[in-house]
VEXBA-927752 format. One line per field, with one value per residue (C-alpha): y, z, x; residue in one letter. Coordinates in Angstrom, 1 decimal, decimal comma, always signed. Layout:
N
Y	c(Y_...)
Z	c(Z_...)
X	c(X_...)
aa	c(A_...)
***
This chain:
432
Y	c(+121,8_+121,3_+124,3_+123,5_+120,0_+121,4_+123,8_+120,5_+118,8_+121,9_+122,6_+118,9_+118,3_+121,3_+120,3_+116,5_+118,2_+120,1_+117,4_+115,5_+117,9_+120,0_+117,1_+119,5_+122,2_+125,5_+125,0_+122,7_+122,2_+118,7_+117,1_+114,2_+111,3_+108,8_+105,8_+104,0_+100,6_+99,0_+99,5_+97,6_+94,2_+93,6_+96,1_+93,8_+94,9_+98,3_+100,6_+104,5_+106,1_+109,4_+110,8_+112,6_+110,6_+112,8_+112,7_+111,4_+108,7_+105,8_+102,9_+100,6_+97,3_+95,8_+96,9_+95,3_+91,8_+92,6_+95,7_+99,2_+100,1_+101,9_+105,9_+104,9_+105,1_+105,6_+103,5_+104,4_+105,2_+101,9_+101,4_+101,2_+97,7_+97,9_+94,2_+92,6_+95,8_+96,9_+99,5_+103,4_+104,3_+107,9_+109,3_+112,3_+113,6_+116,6_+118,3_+120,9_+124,0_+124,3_+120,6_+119,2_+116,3_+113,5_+110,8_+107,9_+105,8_+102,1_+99,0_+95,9_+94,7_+97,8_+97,8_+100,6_+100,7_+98,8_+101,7_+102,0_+105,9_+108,1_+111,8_+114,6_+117,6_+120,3_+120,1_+122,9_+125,4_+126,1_+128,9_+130,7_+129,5_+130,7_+130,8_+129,6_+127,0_+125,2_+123,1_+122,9_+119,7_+118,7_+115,1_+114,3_+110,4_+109,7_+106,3_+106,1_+104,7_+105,8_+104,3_+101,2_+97,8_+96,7_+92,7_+92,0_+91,4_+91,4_+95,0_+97,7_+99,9_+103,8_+104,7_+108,3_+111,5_+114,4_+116,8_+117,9_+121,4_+124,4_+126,2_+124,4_+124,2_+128,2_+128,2_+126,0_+127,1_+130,4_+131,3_+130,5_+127,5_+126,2_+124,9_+121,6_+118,9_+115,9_+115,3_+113,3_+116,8_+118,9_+122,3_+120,3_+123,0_+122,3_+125,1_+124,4_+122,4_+121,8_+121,1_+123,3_+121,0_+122,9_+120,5_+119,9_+116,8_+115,6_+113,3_+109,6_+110,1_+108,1_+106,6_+109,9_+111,8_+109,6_+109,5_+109,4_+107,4_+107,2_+105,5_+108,2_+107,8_+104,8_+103,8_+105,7_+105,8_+107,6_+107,9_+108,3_+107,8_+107,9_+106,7_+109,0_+111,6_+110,3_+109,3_+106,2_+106,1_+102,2_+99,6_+96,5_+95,2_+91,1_+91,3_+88,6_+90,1_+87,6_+87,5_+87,3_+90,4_+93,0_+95,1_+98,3_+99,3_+101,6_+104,8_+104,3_+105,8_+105,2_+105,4_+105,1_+103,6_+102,5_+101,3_+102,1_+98,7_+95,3_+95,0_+93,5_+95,7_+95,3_+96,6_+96,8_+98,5_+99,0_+100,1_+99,7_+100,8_+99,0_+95,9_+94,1_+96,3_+95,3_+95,7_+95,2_+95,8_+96,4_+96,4_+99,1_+100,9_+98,6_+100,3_+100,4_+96,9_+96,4_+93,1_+91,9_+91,8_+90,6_+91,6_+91,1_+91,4_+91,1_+90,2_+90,4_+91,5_+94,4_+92,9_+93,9_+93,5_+92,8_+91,8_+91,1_+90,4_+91,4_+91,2_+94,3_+94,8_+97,9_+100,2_+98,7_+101,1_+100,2_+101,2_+100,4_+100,7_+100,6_+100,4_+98,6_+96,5_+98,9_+98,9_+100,0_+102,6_+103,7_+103,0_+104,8_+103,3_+103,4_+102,5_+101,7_+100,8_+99,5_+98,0_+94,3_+94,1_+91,6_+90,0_+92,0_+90,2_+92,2_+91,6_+91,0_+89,3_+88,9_+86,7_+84,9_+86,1_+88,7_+88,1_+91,5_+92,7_+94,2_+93,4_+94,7_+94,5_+96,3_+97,3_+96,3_+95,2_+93,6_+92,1_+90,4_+89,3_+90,9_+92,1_+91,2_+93,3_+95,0_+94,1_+96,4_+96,2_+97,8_+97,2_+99,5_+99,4_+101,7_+101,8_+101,2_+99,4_+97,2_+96,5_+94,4_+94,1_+91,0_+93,1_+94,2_+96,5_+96,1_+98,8_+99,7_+98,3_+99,9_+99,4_+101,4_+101,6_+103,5_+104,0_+104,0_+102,2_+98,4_+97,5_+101,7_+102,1_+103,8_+107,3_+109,8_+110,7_+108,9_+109,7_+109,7_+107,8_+108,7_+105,3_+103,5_+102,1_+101,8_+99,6_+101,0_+101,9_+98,8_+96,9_+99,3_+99,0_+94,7_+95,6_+97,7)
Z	c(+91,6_+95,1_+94,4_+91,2_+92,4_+95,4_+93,4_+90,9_+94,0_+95,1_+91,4_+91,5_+94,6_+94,1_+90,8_+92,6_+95,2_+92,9_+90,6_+94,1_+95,2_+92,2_+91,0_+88,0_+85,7_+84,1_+82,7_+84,8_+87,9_+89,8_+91,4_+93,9_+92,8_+95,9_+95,1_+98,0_+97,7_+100,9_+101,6_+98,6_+98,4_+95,0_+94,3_+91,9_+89,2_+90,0_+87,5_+86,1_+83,7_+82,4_+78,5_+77,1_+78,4_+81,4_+82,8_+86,3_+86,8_+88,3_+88,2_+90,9_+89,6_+86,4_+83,7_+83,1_+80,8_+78,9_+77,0_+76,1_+77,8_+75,8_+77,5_+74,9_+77,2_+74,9_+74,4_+76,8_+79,9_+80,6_+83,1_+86,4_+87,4_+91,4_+92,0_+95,1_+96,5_+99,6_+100,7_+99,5_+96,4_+96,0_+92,6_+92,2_+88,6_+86,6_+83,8_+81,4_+81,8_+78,3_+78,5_+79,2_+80,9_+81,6_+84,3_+83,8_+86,9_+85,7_+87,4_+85,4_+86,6_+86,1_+89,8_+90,9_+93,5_+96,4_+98,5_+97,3_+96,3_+94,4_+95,6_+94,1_+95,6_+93,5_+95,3_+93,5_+90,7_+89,3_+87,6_+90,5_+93,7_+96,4_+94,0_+95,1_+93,4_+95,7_+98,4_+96,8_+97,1_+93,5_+95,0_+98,4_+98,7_+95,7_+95,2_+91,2_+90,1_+86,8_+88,0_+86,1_+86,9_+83,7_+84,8_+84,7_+81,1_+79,0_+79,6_+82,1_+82,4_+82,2_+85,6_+86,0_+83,8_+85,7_+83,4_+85,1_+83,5_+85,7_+84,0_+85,6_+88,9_+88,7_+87,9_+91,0_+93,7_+94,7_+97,3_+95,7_+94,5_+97,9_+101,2_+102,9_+100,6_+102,6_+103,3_+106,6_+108,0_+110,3_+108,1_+104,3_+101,7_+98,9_+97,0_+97,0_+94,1_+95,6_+99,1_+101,2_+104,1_+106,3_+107,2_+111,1_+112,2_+115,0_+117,2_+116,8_+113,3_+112,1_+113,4_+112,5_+115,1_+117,4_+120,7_+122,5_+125,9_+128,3_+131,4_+133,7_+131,9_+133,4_+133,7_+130,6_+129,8_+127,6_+126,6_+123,7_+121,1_+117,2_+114,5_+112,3_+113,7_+112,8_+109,1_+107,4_+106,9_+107,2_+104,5_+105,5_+108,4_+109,1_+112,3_+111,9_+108,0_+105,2_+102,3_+103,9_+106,4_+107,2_+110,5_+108,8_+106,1_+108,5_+109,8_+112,5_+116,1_+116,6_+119,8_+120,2_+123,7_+123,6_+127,3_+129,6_+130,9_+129,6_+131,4_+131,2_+130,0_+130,3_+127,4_+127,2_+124,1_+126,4_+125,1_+121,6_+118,4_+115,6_+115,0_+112,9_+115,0_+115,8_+118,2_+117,2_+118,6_+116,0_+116,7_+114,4_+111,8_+110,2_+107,0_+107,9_+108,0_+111,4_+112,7_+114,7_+118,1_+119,6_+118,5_+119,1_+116,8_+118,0_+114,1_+114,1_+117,2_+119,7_+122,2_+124,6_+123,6_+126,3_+126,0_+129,0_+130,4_+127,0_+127,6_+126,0_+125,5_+126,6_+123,8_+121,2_+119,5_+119,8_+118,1_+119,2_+116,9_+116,5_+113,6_+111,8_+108,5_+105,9_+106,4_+108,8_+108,4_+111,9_+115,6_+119,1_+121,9_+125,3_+125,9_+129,1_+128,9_+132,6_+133,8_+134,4_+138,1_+138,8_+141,9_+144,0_+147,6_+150,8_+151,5_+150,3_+151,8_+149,5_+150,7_+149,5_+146,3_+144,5_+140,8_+138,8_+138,4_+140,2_+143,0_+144,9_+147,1_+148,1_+151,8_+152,4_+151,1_+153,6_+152,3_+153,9_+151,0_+148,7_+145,1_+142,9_+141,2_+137,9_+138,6_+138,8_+141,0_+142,2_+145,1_+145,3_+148,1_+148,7_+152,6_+153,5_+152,5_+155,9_+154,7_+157,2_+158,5_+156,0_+153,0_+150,9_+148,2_+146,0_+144,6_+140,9_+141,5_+140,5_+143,6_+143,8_+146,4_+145,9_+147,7_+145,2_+144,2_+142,9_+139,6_+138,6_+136,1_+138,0_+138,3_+136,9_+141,0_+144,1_+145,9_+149,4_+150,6_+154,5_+155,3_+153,6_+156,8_+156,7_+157,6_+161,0_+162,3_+161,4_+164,0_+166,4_+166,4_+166,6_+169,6_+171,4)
X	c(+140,2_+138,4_+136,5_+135,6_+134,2_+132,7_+130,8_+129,8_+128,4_+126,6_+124,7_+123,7_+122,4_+120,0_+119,2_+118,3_+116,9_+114,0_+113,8_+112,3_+110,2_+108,7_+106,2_+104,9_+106,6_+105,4_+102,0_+100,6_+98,8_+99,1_+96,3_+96,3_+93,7_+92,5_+90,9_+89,3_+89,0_+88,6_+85,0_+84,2_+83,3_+83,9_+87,3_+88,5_+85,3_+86,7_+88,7_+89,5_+91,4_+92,3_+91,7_+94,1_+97,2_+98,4_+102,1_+103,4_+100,6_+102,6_+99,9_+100,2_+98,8_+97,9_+95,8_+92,0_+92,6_+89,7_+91,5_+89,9_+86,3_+83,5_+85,2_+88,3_+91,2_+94,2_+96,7_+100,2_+97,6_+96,0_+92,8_+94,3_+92,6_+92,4_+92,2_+93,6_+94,5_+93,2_+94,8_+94,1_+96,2_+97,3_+98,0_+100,1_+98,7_+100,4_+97,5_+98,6_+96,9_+95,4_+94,0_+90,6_+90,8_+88,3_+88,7_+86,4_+85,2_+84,0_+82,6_+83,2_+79,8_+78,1_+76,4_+78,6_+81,6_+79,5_+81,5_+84,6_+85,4_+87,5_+89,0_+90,4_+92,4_+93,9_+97,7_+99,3_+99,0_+102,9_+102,1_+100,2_+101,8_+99,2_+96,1_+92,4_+92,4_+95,1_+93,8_+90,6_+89,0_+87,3_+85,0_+85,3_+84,8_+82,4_+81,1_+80,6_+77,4_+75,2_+72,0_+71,3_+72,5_+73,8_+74,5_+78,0_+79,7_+83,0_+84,6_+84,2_+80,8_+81,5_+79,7_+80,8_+82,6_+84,0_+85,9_+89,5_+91,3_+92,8_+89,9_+87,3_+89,0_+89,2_+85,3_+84,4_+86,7_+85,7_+83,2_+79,8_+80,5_+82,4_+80,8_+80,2_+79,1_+78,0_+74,8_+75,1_+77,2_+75,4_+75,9_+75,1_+75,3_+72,9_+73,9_+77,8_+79,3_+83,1_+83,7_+85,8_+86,6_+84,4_+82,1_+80,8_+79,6_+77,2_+79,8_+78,9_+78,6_+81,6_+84,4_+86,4_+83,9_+82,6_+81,7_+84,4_+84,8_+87,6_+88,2_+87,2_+83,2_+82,3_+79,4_+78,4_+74,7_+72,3_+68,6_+66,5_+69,2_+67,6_+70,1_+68,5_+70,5_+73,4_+73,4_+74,3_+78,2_+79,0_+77,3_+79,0_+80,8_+81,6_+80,1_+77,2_+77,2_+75,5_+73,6_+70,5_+71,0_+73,5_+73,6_+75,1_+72,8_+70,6_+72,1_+75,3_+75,5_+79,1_+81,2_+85,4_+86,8_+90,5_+91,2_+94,2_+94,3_+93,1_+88,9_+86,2_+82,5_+79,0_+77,2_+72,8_+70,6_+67,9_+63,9_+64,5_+61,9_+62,6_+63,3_+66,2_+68,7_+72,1_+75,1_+78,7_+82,1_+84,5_+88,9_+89,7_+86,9_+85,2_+86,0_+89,6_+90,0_+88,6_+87,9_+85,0_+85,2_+81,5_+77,7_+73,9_+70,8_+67,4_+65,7_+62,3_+61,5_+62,4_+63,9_+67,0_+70,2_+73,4_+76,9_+77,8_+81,9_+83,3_+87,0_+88,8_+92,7_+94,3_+95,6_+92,8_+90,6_+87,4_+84,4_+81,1_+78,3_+74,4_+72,6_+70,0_+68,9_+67,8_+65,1_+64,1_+66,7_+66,6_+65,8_+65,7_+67,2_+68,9_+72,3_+74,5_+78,2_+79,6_+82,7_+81,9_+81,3_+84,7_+83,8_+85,7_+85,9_+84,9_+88,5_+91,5_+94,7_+98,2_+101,4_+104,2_+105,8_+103,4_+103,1_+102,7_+99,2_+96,1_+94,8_+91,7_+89,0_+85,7_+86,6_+90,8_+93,6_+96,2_+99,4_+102,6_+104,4_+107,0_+106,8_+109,3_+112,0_+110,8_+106,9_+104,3_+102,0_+98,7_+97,1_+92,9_+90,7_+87,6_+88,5_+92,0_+95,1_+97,4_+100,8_+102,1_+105,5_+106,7_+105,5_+108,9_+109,0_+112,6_+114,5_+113,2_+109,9_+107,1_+104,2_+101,2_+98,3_+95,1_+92,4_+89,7_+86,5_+86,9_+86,3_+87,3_+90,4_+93,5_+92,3_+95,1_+95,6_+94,5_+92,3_+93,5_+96,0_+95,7_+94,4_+97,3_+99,3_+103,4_+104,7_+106,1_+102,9_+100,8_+104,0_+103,1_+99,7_+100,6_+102,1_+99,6)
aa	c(X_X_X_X_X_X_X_X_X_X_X_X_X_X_X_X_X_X_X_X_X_X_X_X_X_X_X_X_X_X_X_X_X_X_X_X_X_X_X_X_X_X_X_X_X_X_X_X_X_X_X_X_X_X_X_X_X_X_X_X_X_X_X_X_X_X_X_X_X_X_X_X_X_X_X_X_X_X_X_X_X_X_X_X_X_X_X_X_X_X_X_X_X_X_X_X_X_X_X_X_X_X_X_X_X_X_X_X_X_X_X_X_X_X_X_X_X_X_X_X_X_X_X_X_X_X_X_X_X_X_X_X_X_X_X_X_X_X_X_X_X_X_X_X_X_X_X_X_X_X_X_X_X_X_X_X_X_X_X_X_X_X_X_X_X_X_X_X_X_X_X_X_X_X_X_X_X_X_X_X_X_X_X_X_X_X_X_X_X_X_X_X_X_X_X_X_X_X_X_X_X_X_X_X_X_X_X_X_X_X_X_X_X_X_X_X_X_X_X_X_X_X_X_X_X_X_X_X_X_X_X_X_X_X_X_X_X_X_X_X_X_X_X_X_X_X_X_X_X_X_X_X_X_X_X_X_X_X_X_X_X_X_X_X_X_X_X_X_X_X_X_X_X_X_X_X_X_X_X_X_X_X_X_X_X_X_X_X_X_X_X_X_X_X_X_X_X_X_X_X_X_X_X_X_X_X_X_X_X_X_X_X_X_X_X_X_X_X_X_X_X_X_X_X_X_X_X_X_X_X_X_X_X_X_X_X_X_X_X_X_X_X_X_X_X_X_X_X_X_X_X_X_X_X_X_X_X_X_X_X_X_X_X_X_X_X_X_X_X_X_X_X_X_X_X_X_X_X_X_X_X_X_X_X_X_X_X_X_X_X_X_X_X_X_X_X_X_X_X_X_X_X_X_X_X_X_X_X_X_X_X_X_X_X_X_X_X_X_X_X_X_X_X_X_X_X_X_X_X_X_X_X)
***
């Protein structure tokens, strides 16, 4: 009998098991549908739908109030309305292989997706495990839009048709029809008609190849930057964003600094072209949900722009970017990001009970006080370090003394510590 129920438990765990993890059955192929809304403004005019009624759609919000649009979505697979959400939805889609699909993008003010996008990714074909078709990506990030701005009304306006059978997918995915599809990438196919994921891309682009600072790049400067290199990624950001002007439209130059510790930066757009050109700091990517941090615009003129002691938080992603009004599309420009020069005495004396933290100086640091348990703290000079013979360093506490330039972040090693003094021989020297 405990065989018997053993072998029970066995057969249905696998049978569980498969049911979890096979997402289609014979005679289908599954594809995975993004839809994108949080770049849009307006995700709440956006919808889809599929014709014939597939299986394993799962919606994830309500239907659109005003019924049916012109496409005729049939009834049991409703428009997926995308209002309020703002995160991306994934849909896990199964198609029978000898079925034509259609998957209708619409707007409900016919204007288009203002950014939002849709994806699809052929995830697996059950009948040919392995096949060409698997992997292959079908749209990559398309924004819907037919072209003509039909005003807003009662119902949803069709804005694009793209046909969905294994058929098809076997037409497009093979060599000729596959290459790099974006236009802002540095090897843009014009010939290929699905993308293959192989596209290359100048860094500074986009937040997902920027320019990448660290802590060891200060002071970071370049010359003779043109936007135009770079493409136009980003529409609309809230840094300083209104109805009358908006800082993203114009291509991006984008660069990604997450700081070790929490400092201060100087940041000057130096000798730039064009004018209506803009500055801003984002926390996160602006098309992530990133907040504003700090930014400068020069309008209608070409002046300088600075940001001077902007106070950034260690472990923040940070993504700094220039770009214009469109237009003018584009400017050239020189850039210099600094650490904020912090005021750093000529010298520096600790005492009494020493508070966790930093503490530096331009020439020396001399202390006689004591560090409490379970602090850290870090003591940088750029010529020596006295501690004297009150200074006490508990058990467990984490003390640190480098000699190194002020106003530098902690360099993975020190420099040289030969002219940090122990304590024994800065007595003897007293007593000399």
């Amino acid at each position: 009998m405990k065989k018997l129920l053993l072998l029970l438990l066995i057969f249905f765990t696998t049978q569980l098991d498969q049911e979890i993890l096979a997402q289609c059955g014979p005679g289908q192929v599954e594809i995975e549908l993004i839809i994108d809304p949080t770049t849009s403004m307006y995700s709440d005019e956006m919808a889809w739908g599929l014709t014939p009624a597939p299986v394993g759609v799962t919606p994830t919000s309500t239907p659109l109030p005003t019924g049916p649009a012109p496409g005729g979505e049939p009834i049991g697979i409703p428009l997926i309305d995308i209002d309020g959400d703002t995160a991306i939805i994934v849909y896990n889609i199964c198609l029978d292989n000898a079925i034509t699909y259609t998957f209708n993008a619409y707007d409900s003010y016919g204007d288009a997706w203002n950014g939002g996008t849709y994806s699809i990714t052929v995830v697996e074909d059950v009948d040919n495990p392995g096949s060409e078709v698997e992997g292959c990506v079908i749209a990559m990030n398309v924004d819907p839009d037919n072209g003509i701005m039909d005003g807003g009304g009662i119902g949803a306006y069709l804005e694009e048709s793209l046909d969905l059978s294994l058929t098809i997918f076997q037409s497009l995915c093979t060599g000729s029809n596959m290459g790099c599809t974006d236009l802002n990438a540095d090897n843009y196919d014009a010939t290929a008609i699905v993308d293959d994921s192989s596209c290359i891309y100048t860094l500074g682009t986009t937040c997902a190849s920027p320019v990448l600072l660290t802590d060891t790049d200060f002071p970071f400067c370049v010359t003779g930057v043109n936007t135009a290199n770079y493409g136009n990624d980003y529409s609309f950001g809230e840094c300083g964003a209104s109805s009358l002007l908006n800082y993203l439209l114009g291509d991006d130059y984008v660069i990604e600094y997450t700081p070790s510790t929490n400092i201060d930066v100087d940041i000057e757009v130096l000798n730039i072209t064009s004018f209506f050109t803009g500055i801003s700091i984002y926390n996160g990517c602006p098309d992530a949900g990133g907040t504003c941090v700090d930014y400068r615009f020069n309008d209608d003129n070409t002046d300088d722009l600075d940001l001077l002691s902007l106070p950034l938080i260690a472990g923040n992603t940070y993504y700094i970017m220039i770009s214009t009004e469109s237009p003018p599309e584009s400017t050239t420009f020189d850039l210099c990001i600094r650490m904020t020069p912090n005021n750093c005495p000529f010298s520096l004396y600790v005492s009494g009970p020493i508070s966790a933290g930093l503490y530096e100086a331009q020439n020396d640091v001399y202390s006689d006080g004591y560090v409490n348990a379970t602090d850290t703290v870090t003591f940088h000079a750029n010529n020596y370090i006295d501690l004297l013979p009150n200074f006490d360093v508990p058990i467990n506490t984490q003390f640190t003394a480098d000699i190194q330039p002020c106003g530098t972040p902690p360099l993975p090693k020190p420099i040289n510590n030969n002219e940090i003094l122990p304590i024994q021989e800065v007595e003897e020297k007293q007593k000399e």
